[in-house]
N, C-alpha and C positions, 0 to 999 in steps of 0.2 A: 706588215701593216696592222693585220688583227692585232698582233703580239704588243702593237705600241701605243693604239688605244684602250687596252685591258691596262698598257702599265699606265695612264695617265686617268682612266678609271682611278683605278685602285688608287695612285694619290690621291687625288680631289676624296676618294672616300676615304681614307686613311685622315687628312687634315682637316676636315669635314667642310671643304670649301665645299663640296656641290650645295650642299646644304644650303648653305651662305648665298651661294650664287641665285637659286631657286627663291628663297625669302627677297632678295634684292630683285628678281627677275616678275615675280607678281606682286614686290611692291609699286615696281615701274609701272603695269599693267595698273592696279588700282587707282595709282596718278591722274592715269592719260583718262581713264575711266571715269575718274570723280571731273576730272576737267572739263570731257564733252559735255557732263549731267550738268555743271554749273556753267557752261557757254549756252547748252540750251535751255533753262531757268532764267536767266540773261533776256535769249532770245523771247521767250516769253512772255517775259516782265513789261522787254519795252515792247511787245507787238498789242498786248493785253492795256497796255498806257496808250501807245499811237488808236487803237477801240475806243478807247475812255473818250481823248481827245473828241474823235469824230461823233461818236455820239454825242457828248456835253455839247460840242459845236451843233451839232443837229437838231437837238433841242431848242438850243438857246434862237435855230434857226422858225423852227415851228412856234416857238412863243412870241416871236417877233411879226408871223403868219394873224397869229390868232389876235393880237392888239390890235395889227389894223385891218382885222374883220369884226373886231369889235366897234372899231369907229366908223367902218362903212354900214355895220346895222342902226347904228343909233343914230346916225346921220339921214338913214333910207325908212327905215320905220314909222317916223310921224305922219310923210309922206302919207304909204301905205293905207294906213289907218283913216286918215284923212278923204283919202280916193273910196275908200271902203264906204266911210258915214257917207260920202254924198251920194252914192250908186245905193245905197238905202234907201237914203232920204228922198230921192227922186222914187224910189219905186213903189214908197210910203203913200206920195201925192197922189201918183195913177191909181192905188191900191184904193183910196178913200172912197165912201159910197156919193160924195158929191160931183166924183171926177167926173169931166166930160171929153171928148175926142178932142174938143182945143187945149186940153191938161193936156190929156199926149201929144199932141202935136208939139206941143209949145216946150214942154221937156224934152222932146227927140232935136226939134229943130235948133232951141237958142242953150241948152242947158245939157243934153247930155253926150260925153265924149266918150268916143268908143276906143282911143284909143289905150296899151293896157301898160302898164310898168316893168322894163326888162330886167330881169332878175342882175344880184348882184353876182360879181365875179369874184368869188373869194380864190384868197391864196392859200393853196395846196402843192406848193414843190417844195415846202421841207416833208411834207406828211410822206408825199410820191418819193421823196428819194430814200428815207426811212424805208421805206415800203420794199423798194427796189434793188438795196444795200446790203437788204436782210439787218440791218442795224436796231429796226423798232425790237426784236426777237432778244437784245441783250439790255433791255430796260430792264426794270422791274415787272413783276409779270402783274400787278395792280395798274400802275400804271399805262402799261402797254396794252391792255383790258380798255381800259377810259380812251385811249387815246383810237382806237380801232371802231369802239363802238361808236366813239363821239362822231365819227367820219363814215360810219358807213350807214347811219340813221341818216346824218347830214346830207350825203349823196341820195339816198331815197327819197326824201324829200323833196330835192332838186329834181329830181329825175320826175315827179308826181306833180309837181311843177307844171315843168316843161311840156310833159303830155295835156294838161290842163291848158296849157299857154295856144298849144295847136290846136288841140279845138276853136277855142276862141278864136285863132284868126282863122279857121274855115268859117265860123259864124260871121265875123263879121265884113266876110268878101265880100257879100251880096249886100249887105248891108250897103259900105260904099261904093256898090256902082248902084244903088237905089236909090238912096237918101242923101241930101246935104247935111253939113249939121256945124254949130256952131266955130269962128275961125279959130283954128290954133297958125303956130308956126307951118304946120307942113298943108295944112286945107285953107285954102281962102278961095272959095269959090266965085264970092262976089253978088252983088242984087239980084242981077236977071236970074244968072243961075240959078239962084236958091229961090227966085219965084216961082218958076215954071216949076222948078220938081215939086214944089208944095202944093203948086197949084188944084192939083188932082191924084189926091192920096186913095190909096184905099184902106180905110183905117183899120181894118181887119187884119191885113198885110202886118200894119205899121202895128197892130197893137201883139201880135204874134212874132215881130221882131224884137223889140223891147225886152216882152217878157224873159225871151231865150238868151237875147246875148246880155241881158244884164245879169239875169240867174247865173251864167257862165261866169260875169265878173266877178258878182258874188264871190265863185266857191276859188276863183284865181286869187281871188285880194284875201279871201281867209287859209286858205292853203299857203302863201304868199308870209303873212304874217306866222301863223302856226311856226315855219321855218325857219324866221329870223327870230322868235323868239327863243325858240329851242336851242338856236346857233347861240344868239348871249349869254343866255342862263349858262349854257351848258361850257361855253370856251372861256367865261370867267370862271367855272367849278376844275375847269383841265387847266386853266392857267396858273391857282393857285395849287395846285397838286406841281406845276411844274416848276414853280419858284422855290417850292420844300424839295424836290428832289433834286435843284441844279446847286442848291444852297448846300449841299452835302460833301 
């Protein structure tokens, strides 16, 4: 058996087929080799394209986020502003050295409304799902910069807000179970009622309530504003960053 693989040796080296065989045997091997490299190049290409896809789509999801919280500030702002100048203007009147305790009364009773403006609910589930996806991390790193800061000044805000907004309605608990005050939709107390509590104020009371929850209103309607302007300015500045980068 040795004796007949030595002689089939020795052919293969005598006709130089090993040789032959050996060059043909790792050029098979290189084949299969180059094959897997450009099946996984392949695989790659489209998993790097299906990325693109979901991000372009995420974008174009958060841009669509940011237009209509752009029309919910510009719609909610004047509002704001407007709530803001009369909580002024009323604190202007008491403020004057002619004021007398029928001023106060007469702006707690027919003119000033405690009640305060619920902040807006912007849309944040393309940002959270970015977020979540790990997807914002293959933007551009300028971009993904704007878009993190823009959102987490944003939530700060909200958040300073909302701590703001609690106070004021611990402030103004007592307030309405003390006071009537001019009819909206959800208070219509009606004549008697709002005689009798008038009847016998103590203005010291009353002029110690004023000062605090309107001060409170104050710094909620400028805090309030402060936010929605920063939200415009700043998601019109991230929007056109986002029309240049989806345009690519």
């Amino acid at each position: 058996m040795i004796n007949f693989f030595r002689r089939i040796r020795k052919k293969l080296a005598d006709d130089n087929q090993f040789f032959k065989y050996t060059r043909y045997a790792i050029g098979e091997i290189l084949l299969v080799v180059i094959g897997i490299l450009i099946a996984l190049q392949i695989n790659n290409w489209n998993e790097v394209k299906k990325t693109d896809v979901k991000i372009k789509n995420s974008l174009v999801a958060l841009r669509n986020d940011l237009i209509q919280d752009t029309l919910l500030i510009t719609e909610r702002r004047p509002f704001i502003i407007e709530q803001y100048q009369l909580n002024e203007s009323l604190r202007a009147r008491v403020a004057k050295p002619k004021a007398t305790v029928d001023t106060l009364v007469h702006v707690m009773r027919h003119e000033f409304n405690p009640n305060w403006s619920v902040q807006i609910i912007y849309n944040t589930n393309a940002y959270n799902s970015l977020n979540q996806t790990g997807l914002i991390e293959n933007v551009s790193d300028s971009l993904k910069a704007n878009i993190k800061n823009f959102y987490n000044k944003k939530f700060s805000l909200h958040d300073r807000i909302e701590k703001t907004t609690n106070d004021y309605r611990e402030k103004i608990t007592s307030y309405v179970d003390t006071y009537t005050f001019g009819s909206t939709q959800i208070h219509d107390q009606g004549p008697l009622i709002d005689s009798l509590v008038w009847e016998n104020i103590n203005p010291s009371h009353l002029a110690a309530t004023f000062q605090g929850i309107s001060n409170f209103k104050r710094i909620l309607f400028t805090e309030t504003k402060e936010e929605l302007d920063y939200s415009l300015t700043n998601s019109r500045s991230l929007l056109a960053q986002l029309n240049i980068y989806l345009k690519k």
